[in-house]
DRENVEXNU-215298 format. One record per residue: x, y, z of N, C-alpha, C in turn. Coordinates in steps of 0.05 Angstrom, whole numbers, plus 5000, padded with zeros to 4 digits. Layout:
<nodes>
XYZXYZXYZ
...
</nodes>
This chain:
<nodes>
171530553252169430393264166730453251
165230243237163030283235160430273256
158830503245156430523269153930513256
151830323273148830373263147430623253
146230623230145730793218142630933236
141330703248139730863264139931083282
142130883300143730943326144931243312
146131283295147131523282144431733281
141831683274139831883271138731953298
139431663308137931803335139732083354
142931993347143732103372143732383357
143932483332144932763325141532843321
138932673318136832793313136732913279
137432753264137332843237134632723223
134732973205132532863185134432703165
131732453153133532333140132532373108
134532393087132532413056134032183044
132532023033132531803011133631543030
133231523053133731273065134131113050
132430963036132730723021136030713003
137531002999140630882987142330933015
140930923035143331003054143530653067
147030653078147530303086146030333107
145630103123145230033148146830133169
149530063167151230103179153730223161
154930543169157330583160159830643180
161330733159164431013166163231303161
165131493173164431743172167031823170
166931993153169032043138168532413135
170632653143170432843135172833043107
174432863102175732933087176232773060
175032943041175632693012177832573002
180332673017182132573008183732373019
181732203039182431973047179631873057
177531983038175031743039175631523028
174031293041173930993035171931033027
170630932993168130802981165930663006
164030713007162230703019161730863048
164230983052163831213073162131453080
159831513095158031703097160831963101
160232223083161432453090159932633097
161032743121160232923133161533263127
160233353125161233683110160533843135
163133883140163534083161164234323155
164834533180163334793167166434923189
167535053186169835263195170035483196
172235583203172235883198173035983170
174935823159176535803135176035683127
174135423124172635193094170435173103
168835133090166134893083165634723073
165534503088165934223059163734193051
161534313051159134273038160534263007
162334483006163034562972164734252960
165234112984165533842973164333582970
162133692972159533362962159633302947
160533422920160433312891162833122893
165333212898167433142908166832792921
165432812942165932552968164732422944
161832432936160632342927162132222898
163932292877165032212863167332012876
167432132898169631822908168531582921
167031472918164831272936162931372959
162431612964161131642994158031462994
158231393004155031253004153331373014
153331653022151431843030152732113044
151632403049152332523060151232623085
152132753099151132893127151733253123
149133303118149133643119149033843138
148134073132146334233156144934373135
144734313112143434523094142234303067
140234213069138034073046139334133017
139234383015139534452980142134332978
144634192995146534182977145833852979
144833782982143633472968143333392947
144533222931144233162894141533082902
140333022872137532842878137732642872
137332412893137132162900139132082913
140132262932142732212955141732172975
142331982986141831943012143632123034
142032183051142732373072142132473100
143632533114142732583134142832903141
140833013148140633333147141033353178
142933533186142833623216143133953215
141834063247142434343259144634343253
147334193258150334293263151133983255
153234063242154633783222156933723252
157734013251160333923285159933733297
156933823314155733793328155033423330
153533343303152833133294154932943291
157332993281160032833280160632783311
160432983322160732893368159532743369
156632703361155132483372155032273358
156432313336156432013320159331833332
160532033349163331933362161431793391
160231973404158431893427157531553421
156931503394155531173388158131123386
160331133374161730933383163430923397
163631133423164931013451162430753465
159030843452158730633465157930343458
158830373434158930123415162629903432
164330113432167130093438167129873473
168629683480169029493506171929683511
173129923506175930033510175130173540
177330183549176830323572178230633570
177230793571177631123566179031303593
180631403585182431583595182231833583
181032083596180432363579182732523605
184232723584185332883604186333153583
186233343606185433693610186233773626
187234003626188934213644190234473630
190734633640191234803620194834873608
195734663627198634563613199634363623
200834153607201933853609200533663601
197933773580195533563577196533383553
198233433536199933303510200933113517
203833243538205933063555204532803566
202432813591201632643601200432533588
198632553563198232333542199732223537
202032293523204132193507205432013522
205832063548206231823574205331723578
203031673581201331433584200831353567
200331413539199931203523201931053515
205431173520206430973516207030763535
206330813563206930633588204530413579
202030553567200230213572202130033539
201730293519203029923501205029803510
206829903533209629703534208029553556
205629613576205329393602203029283591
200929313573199029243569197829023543
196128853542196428703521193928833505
193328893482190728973470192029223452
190429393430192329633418191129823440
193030143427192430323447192330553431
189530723425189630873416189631213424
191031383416191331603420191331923411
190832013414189632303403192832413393
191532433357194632463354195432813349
196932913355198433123352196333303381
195833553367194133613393191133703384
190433493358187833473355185733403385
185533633397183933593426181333723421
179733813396177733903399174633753396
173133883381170833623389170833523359
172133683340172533483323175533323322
177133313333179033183340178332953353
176332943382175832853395174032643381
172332673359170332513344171832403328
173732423312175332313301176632133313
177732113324179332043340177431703358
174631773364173331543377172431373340
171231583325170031443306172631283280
175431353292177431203275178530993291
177230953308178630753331178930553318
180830243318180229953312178129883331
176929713324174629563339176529333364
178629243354180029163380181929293396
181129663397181729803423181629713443
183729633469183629733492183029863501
184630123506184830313511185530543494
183030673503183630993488184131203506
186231423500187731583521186631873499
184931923506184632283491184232463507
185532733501186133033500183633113492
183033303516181333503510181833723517
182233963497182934213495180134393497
179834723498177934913507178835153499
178335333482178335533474176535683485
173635643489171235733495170335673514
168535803535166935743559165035543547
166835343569164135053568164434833557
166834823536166834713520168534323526
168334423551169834063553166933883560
165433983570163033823581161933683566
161533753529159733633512162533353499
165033463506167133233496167232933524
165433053546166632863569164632703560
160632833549158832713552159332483520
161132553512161532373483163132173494
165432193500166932013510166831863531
165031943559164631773577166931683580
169231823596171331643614170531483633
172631313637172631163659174731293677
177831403676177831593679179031893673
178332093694178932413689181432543696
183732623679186132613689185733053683
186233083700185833453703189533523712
191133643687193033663711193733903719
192334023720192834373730190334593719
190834763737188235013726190735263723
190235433709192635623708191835813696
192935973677192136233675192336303643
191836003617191735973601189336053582
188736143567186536263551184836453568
186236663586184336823592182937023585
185137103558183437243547180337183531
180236973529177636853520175936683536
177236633561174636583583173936763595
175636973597174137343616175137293648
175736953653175436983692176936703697
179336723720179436423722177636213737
176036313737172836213755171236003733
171236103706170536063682171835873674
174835933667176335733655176535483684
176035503711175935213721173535173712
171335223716169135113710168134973684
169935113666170434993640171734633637
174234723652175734463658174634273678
172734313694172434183704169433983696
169434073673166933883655168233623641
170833533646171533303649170133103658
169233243692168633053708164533003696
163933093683161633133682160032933673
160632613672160132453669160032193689
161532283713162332163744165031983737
166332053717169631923723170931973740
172131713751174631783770176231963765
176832173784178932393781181532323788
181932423770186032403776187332683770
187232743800187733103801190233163820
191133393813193933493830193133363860
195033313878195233333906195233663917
196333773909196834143917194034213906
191534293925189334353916189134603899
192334813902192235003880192534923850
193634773850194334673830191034613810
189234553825185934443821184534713810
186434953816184035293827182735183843
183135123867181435183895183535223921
182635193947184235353962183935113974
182334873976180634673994180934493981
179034254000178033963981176534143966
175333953937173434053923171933813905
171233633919170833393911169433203936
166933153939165833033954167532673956
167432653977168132323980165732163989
163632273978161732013980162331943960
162932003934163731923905165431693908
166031603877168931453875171631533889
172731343896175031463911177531633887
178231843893179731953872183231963878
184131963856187631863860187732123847
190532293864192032503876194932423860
196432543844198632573836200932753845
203032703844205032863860207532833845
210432983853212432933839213233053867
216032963878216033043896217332853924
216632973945216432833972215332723973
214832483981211632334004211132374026
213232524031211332704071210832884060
210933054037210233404018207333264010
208232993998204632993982203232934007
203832834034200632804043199733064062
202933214053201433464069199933634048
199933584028198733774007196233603997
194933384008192933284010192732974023
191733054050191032884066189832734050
190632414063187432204044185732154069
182932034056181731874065180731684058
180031514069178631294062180031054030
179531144010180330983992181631033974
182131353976183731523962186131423961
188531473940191131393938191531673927
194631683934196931873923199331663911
199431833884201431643867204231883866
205231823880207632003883211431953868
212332113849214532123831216932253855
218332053876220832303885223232293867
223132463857226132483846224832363820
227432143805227532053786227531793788
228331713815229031393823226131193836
224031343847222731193855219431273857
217531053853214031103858213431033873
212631253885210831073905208931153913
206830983930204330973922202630953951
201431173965199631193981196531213984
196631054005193430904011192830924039
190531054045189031064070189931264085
190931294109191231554134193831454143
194831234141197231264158200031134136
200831354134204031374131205531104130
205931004161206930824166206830534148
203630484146204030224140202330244107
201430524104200230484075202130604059
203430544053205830594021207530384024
207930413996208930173970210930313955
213330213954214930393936217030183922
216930333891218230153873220930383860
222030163848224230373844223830393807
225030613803225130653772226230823754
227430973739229331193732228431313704
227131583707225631733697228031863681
227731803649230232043638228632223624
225932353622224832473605226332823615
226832993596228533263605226133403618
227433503622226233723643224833723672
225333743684224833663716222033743727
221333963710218334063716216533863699
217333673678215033463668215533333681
216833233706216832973731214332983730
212133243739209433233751208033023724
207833153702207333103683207432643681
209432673685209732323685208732233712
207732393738206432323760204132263752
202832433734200032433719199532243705
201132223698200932003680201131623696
202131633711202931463725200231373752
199531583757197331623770195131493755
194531593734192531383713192731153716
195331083705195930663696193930633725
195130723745194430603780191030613782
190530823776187630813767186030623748
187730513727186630333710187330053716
188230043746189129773754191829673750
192629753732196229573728198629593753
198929423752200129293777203129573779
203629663800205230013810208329863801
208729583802211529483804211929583767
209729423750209729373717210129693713
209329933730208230173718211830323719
212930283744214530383751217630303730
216929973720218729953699218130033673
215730063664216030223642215930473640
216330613658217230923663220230983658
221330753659224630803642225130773624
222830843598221830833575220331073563
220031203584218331433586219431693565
217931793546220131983533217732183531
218432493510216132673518215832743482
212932873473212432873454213933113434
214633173415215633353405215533713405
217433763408216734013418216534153457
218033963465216633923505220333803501
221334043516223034113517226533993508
225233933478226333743459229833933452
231433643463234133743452235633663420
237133983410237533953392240334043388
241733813377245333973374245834053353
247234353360247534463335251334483330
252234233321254834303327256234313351
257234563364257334573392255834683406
253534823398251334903412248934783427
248334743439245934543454243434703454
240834613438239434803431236934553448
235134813466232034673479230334823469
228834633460226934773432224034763458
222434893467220334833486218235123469
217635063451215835323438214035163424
212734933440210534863416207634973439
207335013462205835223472207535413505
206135583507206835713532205135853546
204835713570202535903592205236053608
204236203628205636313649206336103668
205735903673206035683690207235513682
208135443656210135323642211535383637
212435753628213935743631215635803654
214635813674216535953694217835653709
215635363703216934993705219635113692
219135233659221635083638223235253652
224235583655225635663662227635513690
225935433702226835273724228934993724
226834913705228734693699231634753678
231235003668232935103636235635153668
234635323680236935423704238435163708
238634933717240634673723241234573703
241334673680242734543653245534553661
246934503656250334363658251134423633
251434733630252734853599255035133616
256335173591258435333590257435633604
255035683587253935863597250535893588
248635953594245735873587244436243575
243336143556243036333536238936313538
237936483547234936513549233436643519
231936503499230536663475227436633491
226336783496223136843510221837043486
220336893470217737083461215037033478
213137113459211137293481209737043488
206637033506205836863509202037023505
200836773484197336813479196436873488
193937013496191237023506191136963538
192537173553192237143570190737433584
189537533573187437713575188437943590
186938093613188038303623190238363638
191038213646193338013667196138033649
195537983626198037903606200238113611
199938383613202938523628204838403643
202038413668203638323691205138073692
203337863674205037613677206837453661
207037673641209837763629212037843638
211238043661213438143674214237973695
212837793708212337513727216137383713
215037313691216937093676219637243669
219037593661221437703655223237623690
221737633709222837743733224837493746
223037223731224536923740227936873725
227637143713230737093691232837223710
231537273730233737513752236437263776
238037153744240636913759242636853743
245036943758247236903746248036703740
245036473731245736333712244836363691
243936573683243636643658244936743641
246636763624249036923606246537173600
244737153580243737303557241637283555
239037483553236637403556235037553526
233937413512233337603487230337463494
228437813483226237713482225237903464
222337773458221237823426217937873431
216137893409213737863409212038043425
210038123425208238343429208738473456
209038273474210138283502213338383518
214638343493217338353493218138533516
217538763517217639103536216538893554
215138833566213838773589215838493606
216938333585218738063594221838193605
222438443592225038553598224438753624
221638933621222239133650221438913678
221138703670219938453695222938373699
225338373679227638203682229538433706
228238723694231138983702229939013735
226238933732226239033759226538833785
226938613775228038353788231638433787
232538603773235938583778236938483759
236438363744237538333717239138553697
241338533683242538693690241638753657
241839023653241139133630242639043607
244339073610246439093580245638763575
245238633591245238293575242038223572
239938443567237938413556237138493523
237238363519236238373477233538323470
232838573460230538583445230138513422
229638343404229138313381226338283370
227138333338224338363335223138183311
224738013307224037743287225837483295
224137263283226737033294229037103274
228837113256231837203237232937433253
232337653261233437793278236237673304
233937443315235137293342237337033322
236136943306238536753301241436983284
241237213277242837403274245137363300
243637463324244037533345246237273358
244136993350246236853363248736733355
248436793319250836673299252936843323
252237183323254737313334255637273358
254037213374255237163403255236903418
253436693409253836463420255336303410
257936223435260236053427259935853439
261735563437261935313443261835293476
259335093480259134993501257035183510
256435353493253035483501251235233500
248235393521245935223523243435443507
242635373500239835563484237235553491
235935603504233635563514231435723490
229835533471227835703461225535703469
223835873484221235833490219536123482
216935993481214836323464210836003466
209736263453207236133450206635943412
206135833409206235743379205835933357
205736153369204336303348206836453330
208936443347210536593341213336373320
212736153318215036033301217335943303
218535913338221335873344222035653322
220835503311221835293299224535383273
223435653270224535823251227435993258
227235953289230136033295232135783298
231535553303232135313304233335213269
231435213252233335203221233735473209
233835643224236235853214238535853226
238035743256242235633266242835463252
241335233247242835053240243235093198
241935193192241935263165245335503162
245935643176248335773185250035693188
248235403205252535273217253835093190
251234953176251834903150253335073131
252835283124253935423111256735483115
257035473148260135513155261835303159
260635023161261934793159262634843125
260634833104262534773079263335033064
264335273082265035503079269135353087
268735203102270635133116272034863112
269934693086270534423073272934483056
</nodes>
């Protein structure tokens, strides 16, 4: 999308040098290797690059000007725009065109299921909705993700559905004030990045800079689920819609409505339904529909999601049939056959609260026997023992065959499993994924289930093509 070149100085506050070669109106572009000729480049600054070292670069491929933070790397007679912070300046050049943009915005955050419930909703509006639908792709959720993401939009967007992620105290508030939702989908507060917020006091208050623009909220029904113990949301405001997976006598006990409030409630797999006002009796609506996405703990996840469409108006009957369409994004608790082995790959992140959903849901798998791989889980600050040992302790059921665990935490996932009752001898320590796919060439036989889960950091993907790189070998060991 191109944006006024004024509108661009005003909102980042840049100085400008050589106006006279800069367009009127451009693109912003941060990478040279898919600049378009006449695209302003912006040189951003990392931990690991600086594209300042690429102006000569943009500039030999058409840029029609640059955006700095530093004067001297300006050729002479470049047009340019000098800013405090290039990051910073790219946010707000996203800021002009959400409000250049007629799309209606969907921002959502939580500290687990924020991918999933994108990935659900954006595909529920292209199958019910007419217009394109753009979406935050992979889990580019930061504020340069987030700027990208508004400033690559088509100009005949609908709807835009973006992820906003938080590493740092504070950091969702300056993505809500760019994007201006219409609305705020929050689906949980939990116990994710604590080692880098210090407090879960912090990390809500972080997340809850979603709302910091007055978007409709679209938040758990279970006010724990929110971090609070209470309401926490005035109702003189917009009326806010409550998500559930579940009962509909559980969701209105886990939040009463009033007044204009709705609860968009998932029971089971078969049916939505949808509550309005104080009484039971005559306010709900229920449609029927059949949810195959795996795992039983992302039901909530497609509640969230479903809760939105209802929020953005689409009629609960249209919402409920394209939810039998509904699938989950890669890596979210993705099945993979290995021959006779049934492998659930769920390691593209892990809080304590996800995983103790996946474990839950891993327990009703319908296998021969269910095989647990648990590495460690990130930044969960001083806490991280104990809630290690939390997740070792959920492995304490004889439906578990085998429990191998890995990663910094490892000691802490196994004395949580022995002091829950788990029985010693069927705990495995390993200490690489080649280690564990060792482990399972030797002992996992036909009609096993595999459960892999860990935090990204650790690579399950890597125990995943070393089974199957094995079974290869023994299929044409055996040609």
């Amino acid at each position: 999308m191109k944006i006024s070149l004024d509108a661009a100085i005003a909102a980042s506050g840049a100085r400008v040098l050589v106006p006279g070669a800069l367009p009127i109106a451009a693109r912003f572009s941060t990478d040279t290797r898919t600049l378009v000729s006449g695209d302003l480049y912006v040189a951003l600054r990392g931990t690991s690059f600086d594209g300042h070292a690429f102006v000569a670069e943009a500039l030999a491929c058409g840029a029609s000007g640059i955006v700095v933070d530093d004067a001297h790397a300006v050729p002479g007679g470049v047009g340019a725009l000098v800013v405090d912070d290039t990051t910073a300046a790219y946010l707000a050049f996203a800021g002009v065109a959400r409000s250049q943009s007629h799309a209606r915005v969907v921002a959502i955050t939580g500290s687990a299921g924020k991918t999933t419930t994108k990935h659900v909703l954006a595909g529920l509006l292209e199958r019910v909705q007419s217009g394109h639908v753009t979406a935050t792709h992979a889990n580019e959720n930061n504020e340069i993700g987030v700027a990208k993401l508004f400033l690559g939009a088509p100009e005949e967007t609908a709807y835009v559905v973006v992820e906003f992620g938080a590493r740092h105290f504070g950091e969702i508030a300056p993505l809500a004030r760019a994007a201006r939702p219409d609305l705020a989908v929050l689906t949980n507060i939990g116990d994710a990045h604590l080692e880098i917020f210090g407090s879960r006091e912090r990390l809500r208050e972080t997340k809850y800079g979603i709302f910091a623009t007055g978007a409709r909220a679209v938040v758990p029904a279970r006010p724990s689920e929110r971090g609070v113990t209470g309401d926490d949301v005035s109702r003189d405001d917009v009326a806010r819609i409550y998500f559930f997976a579940g009962d509909a006598a559980d969701a209105r006990l886990a939040q009463p409505l009033h007044g204009r409030d709705t609860t968009v409630v998932l029971e089971g797999r078969e049916r939505l339904v949808i509550l309005s006002g104080e009484r039971a009796d005559t306010d709900a609506a229920s449609f029927e529909t059949r949810v195959t996405v795996e795992g039983n703990h992302n039901l909530r996840n497609v509640a969230a999601a479903a809760a939105a469409a209802v929020g953005l108006g689409i009629d609960p009957a249209s919402i409920a049939t394209a939810l039998r369409d509904a699938d989950l994004p890669a890596g979210r608790y993705e099945r993979v056959a290995l021959g006779t082995l049934a492998i659930v790959y769920d390691a593209y992140n892990a809080s304590m609260e996800g995983t103790l959903a996946t474990l839950a849901s891993f327990e009703a798998e319908d296998a021969a026997r269910r095989i647990v791989v648990l590495g460690s889980m990130a930044e969960l600050g001083v806490d991280a023992s104990e809630m290690h040992a939390r997740v070792g302790g959920a492995i304490a059921s004889e439906r578990i065959a085998y429990l191998l665990v890995g990663g910094d935490f490892a000691g802490d996932l196994a004395h949580g499993a022995r002091a829950a009752g788990y029985p010693e001898d069927r705990i495995v320590a390993v200490a690489s994924n080649s280690e564990a796919v060792t482990w399972l060439d030797a002992n996992a036989r036909a009609g096993d289930c595999i459960l892999l889960k860990a935090s990204r950091r650790y690579r399950f993907e890597e125990i995943v093509d070393g089974l199957r790189a094995s079974r290869a070998n023994d299929d044409a060991r055996h040609a």
